[in-house]
DRENDO-1510 file (C-alpha; in Angstrom, 1 decimal, always signed):
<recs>
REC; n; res; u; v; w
REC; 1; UNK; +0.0; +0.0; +0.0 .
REC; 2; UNK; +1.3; +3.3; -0.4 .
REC; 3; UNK; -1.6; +5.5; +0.5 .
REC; 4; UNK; -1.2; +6.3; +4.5 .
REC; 5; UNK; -4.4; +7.7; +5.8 .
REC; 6; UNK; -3.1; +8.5; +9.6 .
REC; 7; UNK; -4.8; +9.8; +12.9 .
REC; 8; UNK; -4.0; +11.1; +15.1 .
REC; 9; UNK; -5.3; +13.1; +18.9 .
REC; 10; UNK; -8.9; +11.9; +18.8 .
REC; 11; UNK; -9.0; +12.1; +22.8 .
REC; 12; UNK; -12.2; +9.9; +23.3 .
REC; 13; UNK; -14.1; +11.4; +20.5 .
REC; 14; UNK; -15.8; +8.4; +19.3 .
REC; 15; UNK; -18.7; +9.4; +17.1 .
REC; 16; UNK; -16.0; +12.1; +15.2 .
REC; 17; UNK; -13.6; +9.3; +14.6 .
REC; 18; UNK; -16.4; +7.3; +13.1 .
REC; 19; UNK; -17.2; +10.1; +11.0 .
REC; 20; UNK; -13.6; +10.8; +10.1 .
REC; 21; UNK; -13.4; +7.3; +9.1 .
REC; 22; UNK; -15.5; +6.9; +6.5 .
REC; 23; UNK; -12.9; +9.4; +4.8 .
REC; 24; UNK; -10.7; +6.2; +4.8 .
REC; 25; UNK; -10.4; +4.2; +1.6 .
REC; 26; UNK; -9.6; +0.9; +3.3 .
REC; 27; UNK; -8.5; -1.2; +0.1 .
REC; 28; UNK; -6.1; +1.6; -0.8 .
REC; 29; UNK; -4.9; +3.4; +2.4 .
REC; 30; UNK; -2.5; +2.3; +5.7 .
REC; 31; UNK; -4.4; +3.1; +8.7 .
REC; 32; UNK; -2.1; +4.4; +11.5 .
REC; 33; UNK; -3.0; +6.1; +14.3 .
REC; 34; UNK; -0.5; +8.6; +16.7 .
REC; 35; UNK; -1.9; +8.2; +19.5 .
REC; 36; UNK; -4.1; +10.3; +21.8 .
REC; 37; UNK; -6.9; +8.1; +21.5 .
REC; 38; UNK; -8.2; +8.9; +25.4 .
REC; 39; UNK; -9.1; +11.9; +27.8 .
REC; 40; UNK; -11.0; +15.1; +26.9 .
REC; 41; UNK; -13.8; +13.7; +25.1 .
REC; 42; UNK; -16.8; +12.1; +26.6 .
REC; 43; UNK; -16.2; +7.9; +25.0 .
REC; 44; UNK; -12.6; +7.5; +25.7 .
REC; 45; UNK; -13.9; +3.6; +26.2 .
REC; 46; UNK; -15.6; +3.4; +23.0 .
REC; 47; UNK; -12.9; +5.0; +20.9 .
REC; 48; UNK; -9.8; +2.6; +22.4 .
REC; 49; UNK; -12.4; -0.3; +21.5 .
REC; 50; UNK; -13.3; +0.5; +17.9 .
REC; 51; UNK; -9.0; +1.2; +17.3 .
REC; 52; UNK; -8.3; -2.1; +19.3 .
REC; 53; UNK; -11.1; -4.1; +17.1 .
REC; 54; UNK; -9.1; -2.0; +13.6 .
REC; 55; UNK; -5.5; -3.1; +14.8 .
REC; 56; UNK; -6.8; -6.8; +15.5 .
REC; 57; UNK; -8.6; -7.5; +12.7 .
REC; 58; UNK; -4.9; -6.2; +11.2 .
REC; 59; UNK; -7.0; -2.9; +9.2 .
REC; 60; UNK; -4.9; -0.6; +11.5 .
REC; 61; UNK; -1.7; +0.3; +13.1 .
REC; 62; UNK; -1.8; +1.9; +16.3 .
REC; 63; UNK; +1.5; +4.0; +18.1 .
REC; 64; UNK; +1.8; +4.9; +21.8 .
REC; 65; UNK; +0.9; +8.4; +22.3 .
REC; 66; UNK; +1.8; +9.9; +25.8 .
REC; 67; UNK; -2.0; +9.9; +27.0 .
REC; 68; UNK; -1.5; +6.3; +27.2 .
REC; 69; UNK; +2.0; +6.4; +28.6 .
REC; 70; UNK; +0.2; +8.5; +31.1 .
REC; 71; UNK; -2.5; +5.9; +31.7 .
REC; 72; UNK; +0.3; +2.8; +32.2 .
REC; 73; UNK; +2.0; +5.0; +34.6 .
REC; 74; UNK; -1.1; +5.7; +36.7 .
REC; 75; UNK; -2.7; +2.0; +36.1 .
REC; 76; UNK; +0.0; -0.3; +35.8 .
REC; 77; UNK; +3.4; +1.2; +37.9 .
REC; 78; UNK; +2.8; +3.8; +40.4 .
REC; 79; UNK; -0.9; +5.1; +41.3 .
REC; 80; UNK; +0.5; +8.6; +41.7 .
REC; 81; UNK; +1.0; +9.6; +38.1 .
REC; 82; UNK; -0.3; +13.1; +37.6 .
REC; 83; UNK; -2.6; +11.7; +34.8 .
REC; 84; UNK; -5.5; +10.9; +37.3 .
REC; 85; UNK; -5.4; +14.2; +38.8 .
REC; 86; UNK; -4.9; +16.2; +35.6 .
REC; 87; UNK; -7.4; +14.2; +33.4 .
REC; 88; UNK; -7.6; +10.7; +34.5 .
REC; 89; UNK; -10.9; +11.3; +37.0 .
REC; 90; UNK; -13.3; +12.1; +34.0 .
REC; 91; UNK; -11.8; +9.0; +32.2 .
REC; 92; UNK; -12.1; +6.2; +34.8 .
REC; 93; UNK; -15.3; +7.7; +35.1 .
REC; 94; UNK; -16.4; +6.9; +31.7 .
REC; 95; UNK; -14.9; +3.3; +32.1 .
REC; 96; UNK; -16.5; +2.7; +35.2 .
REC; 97; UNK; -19.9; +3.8; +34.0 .
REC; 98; UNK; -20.0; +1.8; +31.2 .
REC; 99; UNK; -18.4; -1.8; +32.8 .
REC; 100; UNK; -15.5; -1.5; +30.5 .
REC; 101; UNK; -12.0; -2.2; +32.4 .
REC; 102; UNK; -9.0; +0.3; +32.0 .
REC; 103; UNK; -6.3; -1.8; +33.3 .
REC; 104; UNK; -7.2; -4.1; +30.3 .
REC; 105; UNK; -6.7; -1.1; +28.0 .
REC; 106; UNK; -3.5; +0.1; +29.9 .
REC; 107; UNK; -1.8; -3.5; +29.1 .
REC; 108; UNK; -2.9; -3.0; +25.7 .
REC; 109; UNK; -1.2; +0.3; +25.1 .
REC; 110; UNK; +2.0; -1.0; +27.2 .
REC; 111; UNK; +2.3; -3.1; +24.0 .
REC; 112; UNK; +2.1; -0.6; +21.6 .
REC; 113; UNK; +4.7; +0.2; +19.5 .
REC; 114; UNK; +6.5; +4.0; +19.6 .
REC; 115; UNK; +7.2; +4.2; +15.7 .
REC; 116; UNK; +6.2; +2.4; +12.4 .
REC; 117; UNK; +7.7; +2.8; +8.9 .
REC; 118; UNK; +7.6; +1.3; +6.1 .
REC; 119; UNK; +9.8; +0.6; +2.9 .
</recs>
């Protein structure tokens, strides 16, 4: 492919993303996203499931931004990260209140890679 169609700072806007996606010509076009897919916006759940289901089903490549560096900080080493106090609240809100589980998530973006390239 060497059409790149890349995203990136969505911060939990799920029903933009699924907007800006239908921009993306998926037979022709590498998906990548830059990260920032949580905080700010109002389905930070939603939006790290719809980019997990893209990178599994192989449609998408996803990089670590440092919203989820901030998230495996505060969820998965040291519960003092600045993330829940800056941001973090309103997220693990949204998780919570819709039975979805960050720490899943967090493991998720520990495995993310930091760059991508191609030929």
């Amino acid at each position: 492919m060497e059409k790149i169609f890349i995203i990136g700072d969505v911060h939990g806007c799920f029903y933009s993303l699924e907007k800006l996606l239908e921009s993306w010509d998926k037979e022709n076009e590498q998906l990548i996203f830059i990260g920032e897919l949580i905080d700010r916006g109002n389905f930070s759940p939603e939006t790290v499931r719809l980019v997990k289901q893209l990178v599994k089903n192989e449609d998408a490549v996803c990089l670590m931004g440092n919203h989820e560096y901030a998230v495996i900080k505060c969820i998965l080493i040291d519960k003092t990260e600045t993330w829940f106090k800056e941001m973090g609240q309103v997220t693990l809100k949204q998780y919570k209140d819709r039975g979805f589980r960050i720490k899943n998530d967090a493991k998720w973006f520990d495995d993310l890679p930091l760059v991508w390239q191609n030929e």
